[in-house]
N, C-alpha and C positions, 0 to 999 in steps of 0.2 A: 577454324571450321565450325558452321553452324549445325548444333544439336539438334534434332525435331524429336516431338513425341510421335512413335509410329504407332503406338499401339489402338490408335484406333484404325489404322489399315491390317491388323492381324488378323490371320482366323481365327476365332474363338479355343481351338488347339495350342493354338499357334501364342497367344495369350495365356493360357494358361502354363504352356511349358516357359516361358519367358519370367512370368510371376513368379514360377514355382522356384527356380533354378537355384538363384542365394541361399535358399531355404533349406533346400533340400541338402545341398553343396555341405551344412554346417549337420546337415542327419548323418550323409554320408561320410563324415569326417570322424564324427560321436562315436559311429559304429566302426569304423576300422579299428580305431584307438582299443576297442572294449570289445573284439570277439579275435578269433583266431581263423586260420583258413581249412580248419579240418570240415566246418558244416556244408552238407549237399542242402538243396530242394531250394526251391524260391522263396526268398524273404527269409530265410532260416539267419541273418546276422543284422537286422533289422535294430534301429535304436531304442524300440520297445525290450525287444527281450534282451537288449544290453541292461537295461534298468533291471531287468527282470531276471537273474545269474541262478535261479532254482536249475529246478528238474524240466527237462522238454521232452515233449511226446511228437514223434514223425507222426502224420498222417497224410492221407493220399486225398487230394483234392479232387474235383468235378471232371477238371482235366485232364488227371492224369498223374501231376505233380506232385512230387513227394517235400512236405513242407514240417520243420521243426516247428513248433508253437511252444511258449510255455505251460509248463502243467497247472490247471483249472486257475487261465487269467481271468482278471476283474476287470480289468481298462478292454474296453472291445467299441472299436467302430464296424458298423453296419452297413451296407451300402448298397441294398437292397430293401421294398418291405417285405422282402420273405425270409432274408434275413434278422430285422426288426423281430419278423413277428415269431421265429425259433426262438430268437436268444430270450425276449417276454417270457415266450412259452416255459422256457427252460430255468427261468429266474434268473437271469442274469441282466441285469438296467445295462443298454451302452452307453457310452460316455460321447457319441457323436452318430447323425443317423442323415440318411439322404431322403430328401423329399418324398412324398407317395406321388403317384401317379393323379395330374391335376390338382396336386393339394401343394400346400406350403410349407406345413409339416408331413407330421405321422398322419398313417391312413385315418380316416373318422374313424373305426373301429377300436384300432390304439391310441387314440389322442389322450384318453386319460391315462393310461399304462407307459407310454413316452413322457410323460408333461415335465418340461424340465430338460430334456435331454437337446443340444446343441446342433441344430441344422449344418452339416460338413456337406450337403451336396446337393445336385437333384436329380432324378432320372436319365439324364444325358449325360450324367457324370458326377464325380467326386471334385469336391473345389480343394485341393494338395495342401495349400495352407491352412484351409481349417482343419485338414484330420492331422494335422501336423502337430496344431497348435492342442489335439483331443489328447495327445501322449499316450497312443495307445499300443497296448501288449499285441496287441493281435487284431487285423482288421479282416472281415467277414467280407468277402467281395462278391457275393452276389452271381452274376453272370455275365460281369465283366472280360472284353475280351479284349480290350484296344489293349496291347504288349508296350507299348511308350507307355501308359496311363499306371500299368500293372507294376513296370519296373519301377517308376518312380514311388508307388505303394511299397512297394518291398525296400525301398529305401529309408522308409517309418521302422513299419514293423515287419513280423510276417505276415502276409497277404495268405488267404485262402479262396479260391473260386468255388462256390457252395451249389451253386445249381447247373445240372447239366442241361443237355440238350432238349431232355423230355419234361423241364421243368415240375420235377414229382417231389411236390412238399415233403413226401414221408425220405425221401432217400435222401431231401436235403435237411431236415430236422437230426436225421442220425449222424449225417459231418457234424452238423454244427456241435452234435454232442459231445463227439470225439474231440471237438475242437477245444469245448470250453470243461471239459470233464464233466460232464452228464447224460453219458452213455446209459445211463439204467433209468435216469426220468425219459429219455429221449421215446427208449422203449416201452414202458410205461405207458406214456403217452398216447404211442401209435396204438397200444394193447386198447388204450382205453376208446377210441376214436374206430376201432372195431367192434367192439362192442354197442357202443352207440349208434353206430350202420345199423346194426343188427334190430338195435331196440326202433329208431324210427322205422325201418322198413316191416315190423311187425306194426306199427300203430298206422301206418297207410292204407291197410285195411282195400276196399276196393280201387283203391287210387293207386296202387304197387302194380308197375309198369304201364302206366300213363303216358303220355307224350311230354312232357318239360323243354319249354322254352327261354332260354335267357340273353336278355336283350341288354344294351345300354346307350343312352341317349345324351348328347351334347351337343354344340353349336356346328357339329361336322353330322349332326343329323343321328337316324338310328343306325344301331352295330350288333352283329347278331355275336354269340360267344360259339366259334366253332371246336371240333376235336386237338387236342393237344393242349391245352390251356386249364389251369387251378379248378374253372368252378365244373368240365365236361367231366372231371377223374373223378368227384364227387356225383357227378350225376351217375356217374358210373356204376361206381361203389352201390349205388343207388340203386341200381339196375332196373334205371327210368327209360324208354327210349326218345327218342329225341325228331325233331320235324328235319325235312328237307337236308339243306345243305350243312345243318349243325350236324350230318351224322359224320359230316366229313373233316379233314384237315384244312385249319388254316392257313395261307401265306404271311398273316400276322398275327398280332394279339387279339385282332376283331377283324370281321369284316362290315365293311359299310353297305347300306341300303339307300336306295332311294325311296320317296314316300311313295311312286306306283309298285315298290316290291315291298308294301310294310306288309303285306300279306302272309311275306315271310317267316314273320318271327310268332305266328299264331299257333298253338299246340293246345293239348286238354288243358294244361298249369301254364302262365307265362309269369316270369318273373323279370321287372325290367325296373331301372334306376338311375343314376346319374354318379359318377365319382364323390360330388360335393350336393349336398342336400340343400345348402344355400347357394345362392347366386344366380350370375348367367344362364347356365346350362338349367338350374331346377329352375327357373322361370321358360327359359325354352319348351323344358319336358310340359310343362304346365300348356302351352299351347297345343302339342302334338295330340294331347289328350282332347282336345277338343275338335279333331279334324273328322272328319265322317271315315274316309279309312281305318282310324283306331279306334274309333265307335263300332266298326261291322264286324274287329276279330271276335271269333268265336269264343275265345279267351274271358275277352273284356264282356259278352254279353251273359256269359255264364258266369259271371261275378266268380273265374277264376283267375283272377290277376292281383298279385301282390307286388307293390313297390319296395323296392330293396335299397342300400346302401353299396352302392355300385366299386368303392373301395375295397369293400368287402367282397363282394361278389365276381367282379368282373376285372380284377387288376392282378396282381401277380399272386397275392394268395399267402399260405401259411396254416402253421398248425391252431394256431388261435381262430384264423377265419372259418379251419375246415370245419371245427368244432361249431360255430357260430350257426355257421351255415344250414344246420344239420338241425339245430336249434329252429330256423326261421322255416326251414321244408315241413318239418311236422307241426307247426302252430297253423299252418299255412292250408298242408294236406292232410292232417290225421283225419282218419274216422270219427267222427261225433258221436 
């Protein structure tokens, strides 16, 4: 009987559960031999913290989940950037991380704070073999929901789902603390990132509750950043208000405009950018700017327009960006 390679009729799923399976087949094997059946919660007998025979801490993940982890591991894959950018936060380096949103690596904003650390995935997913190959205690899952994708993670190590439904940096920076044992920087943290609200919205001077607008631009055109999303919670915080349809929820990460609605993304402050600062898209953005549309916002005529670092801005977010963030609004809008 003749053999065929199928694997380029698979679906991309469908390939990766095929890849993973010998692989995984020799995790799952590791870890029988090396735990016993008394552990509850998902990923609690994982081949990480077989390696790993200390003390574990239960905590309750994004979903719900009651997950053993070991006490304050070192080896940590990421699989998220809001994950990436907690565990930064928190000083922990992971030892494997999934692509940012349009990037290849780490967001621009971490690229120097990542440098070094080993590409296991990208945004559509985690590639199995390489966080396999990361040997990690404990993998940080992000907002991972595919249940095939998840088990096979708990078949490493333990898996954590770190961000819920409302996507709120601060609630997923306090798992990740419990997760990695830095529950008191975690707090810290958030203490400090209040106080910082506090100190920009006294230097905003007449500009404190303004309209802010924040856009993002690529080869799929401009996208305004509606409620629910990393940089509106900040605007929040801010207690800026915001134009039109941004005051509302969106059905995704962004929504798209066409160039007769670029009207839309105009407010007192607009702040708008690209994921990647080089390339396609920042030669794109480079065009838009010269269209008479983006020449008439009121924004752009009051020389109140700052171009931002759209990784930062406009993709999933973190405690490192919120700080950043807060950083480029008062350079941007202080009182002179």
């Amino acid at each position: 009987m003749e053999i065929t390679d199928m694997s380029s009729t698979l679906t991309p799923r469908a390939r990766l559960t095929a890849v993973a399976a010998l692989t995984l087949a020799s995790a799952l094997t590791l870890s029988a031999c090396g735990s016993d059946d008394s552990g509850s919660g998902s990923g609690d007998k994982g081949a990480g913290q077989a390696k790993n025979a200390g003390k574990t801490v239960a905590v309750t993940d994004a979903t719900g989940a009651e997950v053993k982890v070991p006490e304050a591991p070192k080896k940590v894959v990421v699989l998220s950037e809001m994950d990436l950018d907690s565990s930064l936060a928190l000083g922990v380096k992971p030892v494997g991380l999934t692509a940012g949103r349009g990037q290849k690596g780490a967001p621009g904003y971490l690229a120097e704070q990542a440098k070094g650390i080993p590409v296991v995935g990208a945004v559509t997913g985690p590639d199995i073999e390489k966080v396999l190959a990361a040997k990690p205690e404990v993998i940080l899952a992000g907002q991972l929901a595919d249940k095939q994708v998840l088990k096979q993670l708990q078949a490493i190590a333990p898996t954590v789902v770190t961000i819920d439904k409302t996507k709120d940096w601060k609630k997923s920076l306090e798992l990740t603390g419990k997760v990695l044992g830095k529950s008191n920087e975690a707090a810290a943290f958030v203490k400090g990132y209040g106080t910082k609200v506090g100190e920009v919205k006294a230097a905003l001077g007449a500009n404190a509750g303004k309209t802010v607008s924040v856009a993002r631009y690529s080869a799929k055109g401009t996208a305004v950043m509606q409620q629910g999303v990393f940089i509106s919670d900040i605007l929040k915080d801010l207690e800026f208000k915001r134009p039109g349809i941004q005051n509302e929820k969106g059905q995704g990460h962004s929504t798209p405009l066409s160039d007769e609605d670029l009207k839309q993304i105009d407010a007192d402050w607009l702040f708008i950018g690209t994921l990647m600062q080089k390339g396609p898209d920042a030669k794109l953005f480079g065009e838009l700017k010269e269209k008479p549309a983006y020449k008439e916002l009121g924004a752009v005529k009051n020389k109140h327009l700052t171009e931002i670092d759209g990784s930062k801005w406009t993709s999933l977010g973190g405690a490192t960006a919120a700080m950043s963030v807060l950083d480029d609004i008062k350079t941007a809008m202080a009182s002179k």
